[in-house]
GUVEXVO-489845 format. One record per residue (C-alpha): residue number from 1; residue in three letters; x, y, z. Coordinates in pm, whole numbers, always signed. Example, Ala and Ser with C-alpha at 12.3 -4.5 7.8 and 13.67 -1.06 7.14 Angstrom:
# residues 2
{1; "ALA"; {+1230; -450; +780}}
{2; "SER"; {+1367; -106; +714}}
***
This chain:
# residues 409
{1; "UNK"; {+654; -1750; +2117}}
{2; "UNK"; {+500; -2077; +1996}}
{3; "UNK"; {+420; -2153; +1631}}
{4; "UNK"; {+67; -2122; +1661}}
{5; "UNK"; {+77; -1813; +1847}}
{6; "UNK"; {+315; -1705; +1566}}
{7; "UNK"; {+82; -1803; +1299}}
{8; "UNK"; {-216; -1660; +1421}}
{9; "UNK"; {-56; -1297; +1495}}
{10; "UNK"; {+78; -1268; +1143}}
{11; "UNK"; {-323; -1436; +1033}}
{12; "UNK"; {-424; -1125; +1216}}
{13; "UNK"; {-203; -888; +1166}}
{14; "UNK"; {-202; -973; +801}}
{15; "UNK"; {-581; -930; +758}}
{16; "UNK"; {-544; -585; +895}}
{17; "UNK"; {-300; -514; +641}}
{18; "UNK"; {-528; -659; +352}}
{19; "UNK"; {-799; -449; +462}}
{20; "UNK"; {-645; -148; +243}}
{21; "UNK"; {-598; -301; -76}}
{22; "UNK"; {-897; -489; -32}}
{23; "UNK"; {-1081; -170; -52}}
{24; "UNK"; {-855; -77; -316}}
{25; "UNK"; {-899; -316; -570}}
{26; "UNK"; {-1208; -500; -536}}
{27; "UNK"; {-1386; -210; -668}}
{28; "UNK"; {-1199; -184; -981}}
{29; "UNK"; {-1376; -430; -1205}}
{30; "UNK"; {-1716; -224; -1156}}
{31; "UNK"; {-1598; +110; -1297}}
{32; "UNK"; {-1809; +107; -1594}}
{33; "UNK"; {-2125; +5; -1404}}
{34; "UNK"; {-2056; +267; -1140}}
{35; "UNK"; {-2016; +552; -1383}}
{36; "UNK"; {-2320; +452; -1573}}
{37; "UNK"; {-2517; +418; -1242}}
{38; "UNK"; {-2439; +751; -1112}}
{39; "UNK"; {-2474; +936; -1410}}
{40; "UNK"; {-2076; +975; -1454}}
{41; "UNK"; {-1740; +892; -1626}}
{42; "UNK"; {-1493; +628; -1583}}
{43; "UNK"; {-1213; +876; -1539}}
{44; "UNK"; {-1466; +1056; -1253}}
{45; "UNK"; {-1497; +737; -1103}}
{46; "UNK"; {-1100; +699; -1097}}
{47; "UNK"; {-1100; +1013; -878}}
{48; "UNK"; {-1258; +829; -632}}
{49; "UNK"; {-955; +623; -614}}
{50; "UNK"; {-765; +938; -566}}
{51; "UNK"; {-970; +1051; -278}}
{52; "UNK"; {-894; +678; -111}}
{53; "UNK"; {-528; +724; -147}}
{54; "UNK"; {-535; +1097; -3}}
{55; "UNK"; {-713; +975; +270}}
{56; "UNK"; {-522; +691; +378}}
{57; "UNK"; {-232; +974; +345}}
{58; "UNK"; {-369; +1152; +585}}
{59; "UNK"; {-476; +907; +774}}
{60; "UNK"; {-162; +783; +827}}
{61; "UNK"; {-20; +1100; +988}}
{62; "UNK"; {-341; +1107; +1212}}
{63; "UNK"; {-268; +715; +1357}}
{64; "UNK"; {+63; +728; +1438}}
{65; "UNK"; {+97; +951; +1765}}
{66; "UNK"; {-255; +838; +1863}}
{67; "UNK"; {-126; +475; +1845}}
{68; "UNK"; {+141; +603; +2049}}
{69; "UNK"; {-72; +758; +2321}}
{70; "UNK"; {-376; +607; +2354}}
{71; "UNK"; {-145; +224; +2309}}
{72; "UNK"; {-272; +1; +1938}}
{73; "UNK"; {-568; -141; +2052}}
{74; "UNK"; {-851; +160; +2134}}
{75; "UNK"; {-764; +370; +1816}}
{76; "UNK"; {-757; +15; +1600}}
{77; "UNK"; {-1132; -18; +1731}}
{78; "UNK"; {-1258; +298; +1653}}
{79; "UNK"; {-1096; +339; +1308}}
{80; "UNK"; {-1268; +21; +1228}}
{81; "UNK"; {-1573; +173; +1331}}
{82; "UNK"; {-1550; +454; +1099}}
{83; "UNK"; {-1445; +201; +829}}
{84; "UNK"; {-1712; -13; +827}}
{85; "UNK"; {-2032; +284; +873}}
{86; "UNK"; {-1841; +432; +595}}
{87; "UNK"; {-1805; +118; +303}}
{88; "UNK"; {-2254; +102; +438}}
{89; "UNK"; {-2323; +427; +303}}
{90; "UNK"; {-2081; +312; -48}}
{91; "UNK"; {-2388; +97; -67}}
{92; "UNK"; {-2693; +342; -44}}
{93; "UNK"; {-2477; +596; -222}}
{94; "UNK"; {-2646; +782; -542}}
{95; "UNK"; {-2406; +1059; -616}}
{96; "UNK"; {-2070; +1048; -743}}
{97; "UNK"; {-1953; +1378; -531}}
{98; "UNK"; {-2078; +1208; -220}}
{99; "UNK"; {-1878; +878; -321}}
{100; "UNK"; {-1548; +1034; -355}}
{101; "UNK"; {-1614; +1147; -1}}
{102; "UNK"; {-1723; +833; +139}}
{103; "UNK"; {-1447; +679; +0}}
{104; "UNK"; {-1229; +933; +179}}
{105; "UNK"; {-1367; +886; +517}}
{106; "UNK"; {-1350; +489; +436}}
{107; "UNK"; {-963; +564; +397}}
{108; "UNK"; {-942; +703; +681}}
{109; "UNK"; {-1112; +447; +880}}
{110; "UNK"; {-893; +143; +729}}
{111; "UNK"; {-585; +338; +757}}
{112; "UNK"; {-586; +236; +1149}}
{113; "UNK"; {-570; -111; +1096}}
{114; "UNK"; {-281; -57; +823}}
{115; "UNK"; {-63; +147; +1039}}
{116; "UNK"; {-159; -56; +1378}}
{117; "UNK"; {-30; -361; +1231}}
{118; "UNK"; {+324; -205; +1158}}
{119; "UNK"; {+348; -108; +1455}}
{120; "UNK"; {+190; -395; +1599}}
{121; "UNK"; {+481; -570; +1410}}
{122; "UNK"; {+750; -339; +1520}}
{123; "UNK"; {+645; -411; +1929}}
{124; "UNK"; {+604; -792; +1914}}
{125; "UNK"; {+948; -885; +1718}}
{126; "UNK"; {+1297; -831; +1739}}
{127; "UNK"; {+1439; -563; +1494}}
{128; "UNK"; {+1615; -849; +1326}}
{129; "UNK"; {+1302; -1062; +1242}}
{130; "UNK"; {+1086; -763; +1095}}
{131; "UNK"; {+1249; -752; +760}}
{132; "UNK"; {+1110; -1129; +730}}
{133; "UNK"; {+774; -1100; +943}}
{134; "UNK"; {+690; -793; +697}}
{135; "UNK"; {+745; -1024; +331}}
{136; "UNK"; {+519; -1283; +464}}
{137; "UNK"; {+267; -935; +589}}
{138; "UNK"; {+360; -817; +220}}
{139; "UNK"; {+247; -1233; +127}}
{140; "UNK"; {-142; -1163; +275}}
{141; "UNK"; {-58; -786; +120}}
{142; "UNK"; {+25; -940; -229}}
{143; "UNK"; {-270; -1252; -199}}
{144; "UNK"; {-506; -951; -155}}
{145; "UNK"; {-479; -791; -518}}
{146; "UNK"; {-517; -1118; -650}}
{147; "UNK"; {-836; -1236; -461}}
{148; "UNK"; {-962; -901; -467}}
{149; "UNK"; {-1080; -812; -806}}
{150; "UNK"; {-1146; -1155; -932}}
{151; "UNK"; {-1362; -1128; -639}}
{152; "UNK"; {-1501; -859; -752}}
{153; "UNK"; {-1554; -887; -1125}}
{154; "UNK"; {-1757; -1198; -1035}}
{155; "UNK"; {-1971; -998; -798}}
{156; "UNK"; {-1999; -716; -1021}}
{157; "UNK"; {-2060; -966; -1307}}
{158; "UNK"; {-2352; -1122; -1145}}
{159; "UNK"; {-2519; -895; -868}}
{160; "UNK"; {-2359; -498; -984}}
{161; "UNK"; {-2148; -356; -826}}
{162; "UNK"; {-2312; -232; -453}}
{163; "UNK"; {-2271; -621; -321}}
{164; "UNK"; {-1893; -490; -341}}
{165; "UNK"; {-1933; -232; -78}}
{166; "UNK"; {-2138; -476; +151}}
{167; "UNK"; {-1857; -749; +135}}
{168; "UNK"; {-1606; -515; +218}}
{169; "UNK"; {-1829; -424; +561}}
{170; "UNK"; {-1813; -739; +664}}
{171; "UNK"; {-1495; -774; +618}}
{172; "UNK"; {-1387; -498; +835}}
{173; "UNK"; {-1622; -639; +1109}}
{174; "UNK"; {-1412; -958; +1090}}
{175; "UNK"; {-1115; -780; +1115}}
{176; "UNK"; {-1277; -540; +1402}}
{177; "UNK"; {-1352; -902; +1604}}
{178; "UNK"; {-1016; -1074; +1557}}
{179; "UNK"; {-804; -799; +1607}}
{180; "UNK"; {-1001; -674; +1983}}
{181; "UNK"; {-964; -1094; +2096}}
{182; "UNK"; {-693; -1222; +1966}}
{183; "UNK"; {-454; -981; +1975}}
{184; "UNK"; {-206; -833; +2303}}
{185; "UNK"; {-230; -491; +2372}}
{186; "UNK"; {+164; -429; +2281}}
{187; "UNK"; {+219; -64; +2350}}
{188; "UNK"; {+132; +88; +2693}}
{189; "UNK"; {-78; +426; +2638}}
{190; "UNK"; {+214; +678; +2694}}
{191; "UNK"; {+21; +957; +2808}}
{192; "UNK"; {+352; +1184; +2753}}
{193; "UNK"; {+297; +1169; +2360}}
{194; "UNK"; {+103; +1520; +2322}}
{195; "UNK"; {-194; +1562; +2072}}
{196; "UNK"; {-105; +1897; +2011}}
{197; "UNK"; {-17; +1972; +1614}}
{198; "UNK"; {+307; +2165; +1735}}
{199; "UNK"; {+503; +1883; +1914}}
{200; "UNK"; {+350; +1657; +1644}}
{201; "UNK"; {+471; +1829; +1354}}
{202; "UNK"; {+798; +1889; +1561}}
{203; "UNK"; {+849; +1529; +1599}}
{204; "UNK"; {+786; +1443; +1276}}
{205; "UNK"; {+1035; +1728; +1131}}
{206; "UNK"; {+1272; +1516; +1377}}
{207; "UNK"; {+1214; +1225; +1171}}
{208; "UNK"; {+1255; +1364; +841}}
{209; "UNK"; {+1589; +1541; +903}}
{210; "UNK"; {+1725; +1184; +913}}
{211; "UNK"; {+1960; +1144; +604}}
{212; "UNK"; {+1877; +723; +615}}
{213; "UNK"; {+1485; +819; +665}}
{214; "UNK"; {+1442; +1057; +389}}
{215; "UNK"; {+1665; +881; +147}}
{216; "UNK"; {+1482; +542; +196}}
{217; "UNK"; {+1189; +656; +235}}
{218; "UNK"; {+1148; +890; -55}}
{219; "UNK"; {+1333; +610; -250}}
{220; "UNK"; {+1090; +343; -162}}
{221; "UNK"; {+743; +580; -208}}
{222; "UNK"; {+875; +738; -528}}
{223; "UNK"; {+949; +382; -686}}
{224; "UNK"; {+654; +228; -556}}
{225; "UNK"; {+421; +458; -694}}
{226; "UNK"; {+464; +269; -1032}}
{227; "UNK"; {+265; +50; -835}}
{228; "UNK"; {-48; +307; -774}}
{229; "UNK"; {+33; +455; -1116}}
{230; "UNK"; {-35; +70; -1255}}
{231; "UNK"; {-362; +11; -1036}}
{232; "UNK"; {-520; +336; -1153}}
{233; "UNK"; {-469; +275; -1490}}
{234; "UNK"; {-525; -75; -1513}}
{235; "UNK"; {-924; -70; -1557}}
{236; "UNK"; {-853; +158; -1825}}
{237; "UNK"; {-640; +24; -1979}}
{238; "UNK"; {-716; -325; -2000}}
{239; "UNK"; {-1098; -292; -2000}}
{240; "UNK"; {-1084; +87; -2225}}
{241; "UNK"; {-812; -25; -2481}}
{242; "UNK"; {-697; -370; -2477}}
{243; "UNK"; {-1105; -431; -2456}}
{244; "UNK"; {-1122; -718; -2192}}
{245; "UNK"; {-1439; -824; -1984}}
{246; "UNK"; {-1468; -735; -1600}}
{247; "UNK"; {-1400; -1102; -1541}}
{248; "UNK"; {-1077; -1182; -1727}}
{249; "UNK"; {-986; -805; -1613}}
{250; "UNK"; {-1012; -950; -1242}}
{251; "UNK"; {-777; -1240; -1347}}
{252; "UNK"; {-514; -1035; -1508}}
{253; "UNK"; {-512; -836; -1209}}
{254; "UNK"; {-457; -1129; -989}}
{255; "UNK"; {-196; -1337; -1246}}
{256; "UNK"; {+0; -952; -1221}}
{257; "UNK"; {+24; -986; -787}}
{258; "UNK"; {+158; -1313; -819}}
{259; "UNK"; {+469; -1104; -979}}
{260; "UNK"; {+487; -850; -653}}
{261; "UNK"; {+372; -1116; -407}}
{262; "UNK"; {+663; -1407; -592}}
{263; "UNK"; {+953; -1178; -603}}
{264; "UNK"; {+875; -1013; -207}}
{265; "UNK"; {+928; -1382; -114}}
{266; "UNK"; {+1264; -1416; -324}}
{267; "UNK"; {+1358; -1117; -115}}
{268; "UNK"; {+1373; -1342; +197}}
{269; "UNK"; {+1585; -1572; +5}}
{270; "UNK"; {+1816; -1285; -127}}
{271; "UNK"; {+1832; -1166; +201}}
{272; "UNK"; {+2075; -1467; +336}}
{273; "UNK"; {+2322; -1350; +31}}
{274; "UNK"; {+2307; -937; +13}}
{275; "UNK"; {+2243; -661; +210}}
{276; "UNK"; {+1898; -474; +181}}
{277; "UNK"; {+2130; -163; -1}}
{278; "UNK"; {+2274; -411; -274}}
{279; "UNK"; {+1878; -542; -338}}
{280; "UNK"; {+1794; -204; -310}}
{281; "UNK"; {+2032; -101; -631}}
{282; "UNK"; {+1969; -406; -820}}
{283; "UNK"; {+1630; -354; -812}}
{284; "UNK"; {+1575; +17; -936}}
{285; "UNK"; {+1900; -47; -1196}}
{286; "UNK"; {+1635; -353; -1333}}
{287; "UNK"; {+1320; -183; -1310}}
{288; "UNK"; {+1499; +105; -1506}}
{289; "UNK"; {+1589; -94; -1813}}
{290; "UNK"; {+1223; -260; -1799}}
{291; "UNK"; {+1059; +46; -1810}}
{292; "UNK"; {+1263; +223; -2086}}
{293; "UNK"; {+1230; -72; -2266}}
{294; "UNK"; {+827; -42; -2249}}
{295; "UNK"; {+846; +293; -2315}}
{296; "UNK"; {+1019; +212; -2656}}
{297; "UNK"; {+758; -74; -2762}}
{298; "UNK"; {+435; +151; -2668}}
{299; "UNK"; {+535; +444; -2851}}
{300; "UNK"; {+621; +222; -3120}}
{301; "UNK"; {+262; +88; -3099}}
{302; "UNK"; {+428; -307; -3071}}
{303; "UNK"; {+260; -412; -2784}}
{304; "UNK"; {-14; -614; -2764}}
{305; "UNK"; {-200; -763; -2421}}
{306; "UNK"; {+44; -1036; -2361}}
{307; "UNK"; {+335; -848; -2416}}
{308; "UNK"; {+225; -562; -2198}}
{309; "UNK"; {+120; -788; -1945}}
{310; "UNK"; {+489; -911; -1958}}
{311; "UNK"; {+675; -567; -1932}}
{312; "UNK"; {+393; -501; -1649}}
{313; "UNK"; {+432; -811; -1467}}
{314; "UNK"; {+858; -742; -1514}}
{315; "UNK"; {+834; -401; -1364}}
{316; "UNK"; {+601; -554; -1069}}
{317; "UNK"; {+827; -799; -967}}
{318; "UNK"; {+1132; -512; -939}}
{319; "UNK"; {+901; -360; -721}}
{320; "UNK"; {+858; -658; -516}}
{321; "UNK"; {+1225; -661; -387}}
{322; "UNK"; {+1311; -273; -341}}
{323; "UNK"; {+964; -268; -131}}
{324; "UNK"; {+1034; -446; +147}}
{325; "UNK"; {+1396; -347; +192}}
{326; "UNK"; {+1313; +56; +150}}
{327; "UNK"; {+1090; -27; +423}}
{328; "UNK"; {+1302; -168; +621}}
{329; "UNK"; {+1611; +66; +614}}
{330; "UNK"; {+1364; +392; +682}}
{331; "UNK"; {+1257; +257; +992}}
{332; "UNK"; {+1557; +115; +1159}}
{333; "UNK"; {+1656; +385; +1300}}
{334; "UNK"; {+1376; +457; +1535}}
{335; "UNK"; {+1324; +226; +1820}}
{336; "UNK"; {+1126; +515; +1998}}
{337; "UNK"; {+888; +677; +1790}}
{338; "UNK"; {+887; +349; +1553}}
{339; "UNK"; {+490; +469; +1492}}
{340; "UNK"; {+543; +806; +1417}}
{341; "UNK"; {+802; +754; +1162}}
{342; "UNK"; {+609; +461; +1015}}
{343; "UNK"; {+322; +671; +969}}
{344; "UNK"; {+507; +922; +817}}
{345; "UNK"; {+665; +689; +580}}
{346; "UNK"; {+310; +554; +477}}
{347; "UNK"; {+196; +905; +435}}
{348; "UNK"; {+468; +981; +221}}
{349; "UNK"; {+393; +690; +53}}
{350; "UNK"; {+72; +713; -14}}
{351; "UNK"; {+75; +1072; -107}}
{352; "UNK"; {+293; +1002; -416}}
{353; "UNK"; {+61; +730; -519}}
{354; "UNK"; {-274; +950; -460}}
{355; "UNK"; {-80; +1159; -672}}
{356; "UNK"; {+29; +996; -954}}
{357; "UNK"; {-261; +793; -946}}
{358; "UNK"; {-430; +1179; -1005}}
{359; "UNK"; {-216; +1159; -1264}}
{360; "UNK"; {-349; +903; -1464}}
{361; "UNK"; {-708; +985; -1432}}
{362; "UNK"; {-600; +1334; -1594}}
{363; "UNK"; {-384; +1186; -1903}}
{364; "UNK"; {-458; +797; -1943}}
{365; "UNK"; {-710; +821; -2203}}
{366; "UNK"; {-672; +620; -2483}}
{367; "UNK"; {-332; +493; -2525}}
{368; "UNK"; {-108; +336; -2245}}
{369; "UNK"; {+188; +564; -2326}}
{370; "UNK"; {+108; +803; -2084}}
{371; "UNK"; {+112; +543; -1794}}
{372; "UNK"; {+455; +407; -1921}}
{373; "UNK"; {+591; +763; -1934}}
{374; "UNK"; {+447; +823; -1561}}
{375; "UNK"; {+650; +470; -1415}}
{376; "UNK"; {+965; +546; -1620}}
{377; "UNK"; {+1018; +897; -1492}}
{378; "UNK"; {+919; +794; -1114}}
{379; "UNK"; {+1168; +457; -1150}}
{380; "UNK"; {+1443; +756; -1281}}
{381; "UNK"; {+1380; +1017; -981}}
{382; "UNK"; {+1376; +702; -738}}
{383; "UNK"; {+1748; +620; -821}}
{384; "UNK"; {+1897; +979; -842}}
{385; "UNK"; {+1749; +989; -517}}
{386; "UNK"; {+1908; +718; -400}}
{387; "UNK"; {+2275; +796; -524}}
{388; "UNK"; {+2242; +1118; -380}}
{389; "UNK"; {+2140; +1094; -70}}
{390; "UNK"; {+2337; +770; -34}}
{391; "UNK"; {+2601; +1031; +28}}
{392; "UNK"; {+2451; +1209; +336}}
{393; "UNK"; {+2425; +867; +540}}
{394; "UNK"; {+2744; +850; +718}}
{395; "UNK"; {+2652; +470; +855}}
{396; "UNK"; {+2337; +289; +752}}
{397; "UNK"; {+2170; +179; +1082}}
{398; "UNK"; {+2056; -209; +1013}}
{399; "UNK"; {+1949; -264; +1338}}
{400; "UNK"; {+1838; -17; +1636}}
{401; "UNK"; {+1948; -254; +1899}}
{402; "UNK"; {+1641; -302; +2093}}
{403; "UNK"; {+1620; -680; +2031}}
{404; "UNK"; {+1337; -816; +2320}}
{405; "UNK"; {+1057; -967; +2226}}
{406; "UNK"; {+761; -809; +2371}}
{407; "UNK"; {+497; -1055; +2412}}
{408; "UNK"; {+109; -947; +2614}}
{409; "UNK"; {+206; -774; +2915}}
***
């Protein structure tokens, strides 16, 4: 593989990736404006975030044996599709009930692209390489938060917040172009993966009964959705109670990714030196003491926005390094359904967040205690978790042993 091929599959597969938290965060900034405009409240409007993170859940679950039947390319193309119609009618949309949908169905669309591109990921490079191809995919992941709401706080600033919606269609029919031309078809449709919900749900039972998969993966989601927990609050809580503007919101948003995005890259460092279990431990032992600590200094009432943006951007960074290797460790196993179980760990994923990001729209009010209590409890069950089912992994798989590159057949 040359270095310009190299470079312009992970530009690719890396926009596909951004396309989620794109939609995610960009929207964040214009809260206030959409609650006013459709006649609502800024913790209704949160729900709507909800509704994105359920749908990506599902969506996720949905993706993975098409990718595997129908190959990455034709199901990429039409979840695009829906995508795109979907973040028009965010545009024209005058009722809050009917935006919650949309924003559902837009979930759905962009989950395609996030799940194609892991699996894109796990068919073009050898199982040694991933751990490294997916922190510079979690790079474009972690540039996205940053660019995304200062984006969008200067939109919403100057032109409201429906411009939002618009940017984020073109967007996906950028993504839609590069990925159909520039990418390989790297999985031939396998016309013996069934559609039916019983082998389906069969298979992915298979998956789950794996001690390394469930421990990993329920490590990794529960942990990580400090990091949904964090995003759903964060309009409210910098914009509610530590009363900053949309615009210097959409900068603290982006100043807290360089955290995530800084420390994912020290990964690849810390990589040469430990094993992903070691970082693993480290982590979660770290993010433990952070968050206890912040839980102290909020009840206490001691924080003010520098010093919470300090514990936040603390916690972040823990977040940064378990990621990545959680990731890493759920999948090795599978070299054969490597979509399925990806999916599955994105749905479980993703179903924590949409719920503790429900979470927050129900108790973060007026005080950031709640949201401190929320990340300190999930950072808690995360390493329990972990020591116990440590136990019922008689020999972490690092490495499933198919080691070809596949390159366009």
């Amino acid at each position: 593989m040359t270095k310009s091929k190299y470079f312009q599959l992970i530009l690719i597969l890396g926009s596909m990736t951004a396309l989620g938290p794109f939609s995610i965060d960009m929207y964040l900034p214009g809260f206030s404006g959409i609650a006013k405009d459709l006649n609502t409240t800024v913790t209704e409007v949160s729900m709507s975030l909800s509704s994105y993170f359920i749908g990506i859940s599902a969506g996720q679950l949905l993706y993975g044996p098409l990718l595997d039947r129908f190959g990455r390319k034709k199901p990429l193309f039409v979840g695009l599709l829906v995508y795109i119609l979907a973040s028009l009618g965010c545009v024209f949309v005058t009722d809050i009930n009917v935006f919650i949908g949309l924003r559902f169905v837009q979930a759905v669309g962009s989950c395609a692209a996030t799940v194609a591109s892991v699996a894109m990921v796990r068919d073009l490079f050898p199982v040694k390489e991933i751990p490294n191809v997916l922190s510079k995919l979690m790079l474009v992941l972690g540039l996205s938060p940053m660019l995304a709401p200062t984006i969008g706080s200067y939109v919403t600033t100057y032109y409201g917040w429906h411009p939002v919606f618009f940017i984020l269609m073109c967007l996906g029919v950028l993504v839609l172009i590069a990925s159909q031309l520039g990418l390989p078809e790297t999985h031939k449709p396998d016309l013996t993966i069934s559609l039916k919900p019983q082998p389906i749900i069969s298979n992915f039972v298979a998956i789950i009964k794996v001690p390394q998969f469930y421990t990993y993966a329920l490590t990794g989601s529960i942990a990580f959705s400090g990091l949904f927990t964090y995003v759903a609050a964060s309009p409210i809580l910098f914009m509610d109670i530590l009363k900053v503007d949309a615009t210097v919101y959409g900068w603290i948003f982006a100043f807290m990714s360089v955290s995530f995005i800084g420390s994912s890259q020290l990964n690849s460092l810390l990589l040469r030196r430990f094993s992903s279990e070691q970082m693993i431990f480290g982590a979660l032992v770290v993010q433990i003491a952070i968050s206890l600590a912040f839980l102290i200094l909020a009840m206490n009432d001691d924080l003010g926005l520098y010093g919470t943006m300090a514990l936040l951007f603390l916690f972040l960074a823990c977040l940064g390094i378990s990621n990545p290797n959680t990731a890493g460790l759920t999948l090795a196993p599978f070299a054969k359904n490597a979509g399925s179980a990806s999916a599955l760990m994105g749905a479980i994923q993703l179903g924590i967040g949409a719920l503790s990001s429900f979470a927050v729209g129900v108790f973060v009010k007026d005080s950031m205690v709640p949201m401190v209590v929320i990340m300190t409890c999930t950072t808690i069950i995360a390493f329990i978790i972990l020591i116990i089912g440590k136990r019922q992994i008689k020999e972490t798989v690092v490495n499933s042993g198919d080691d070809e590159i596949m390159m366009g057949h």
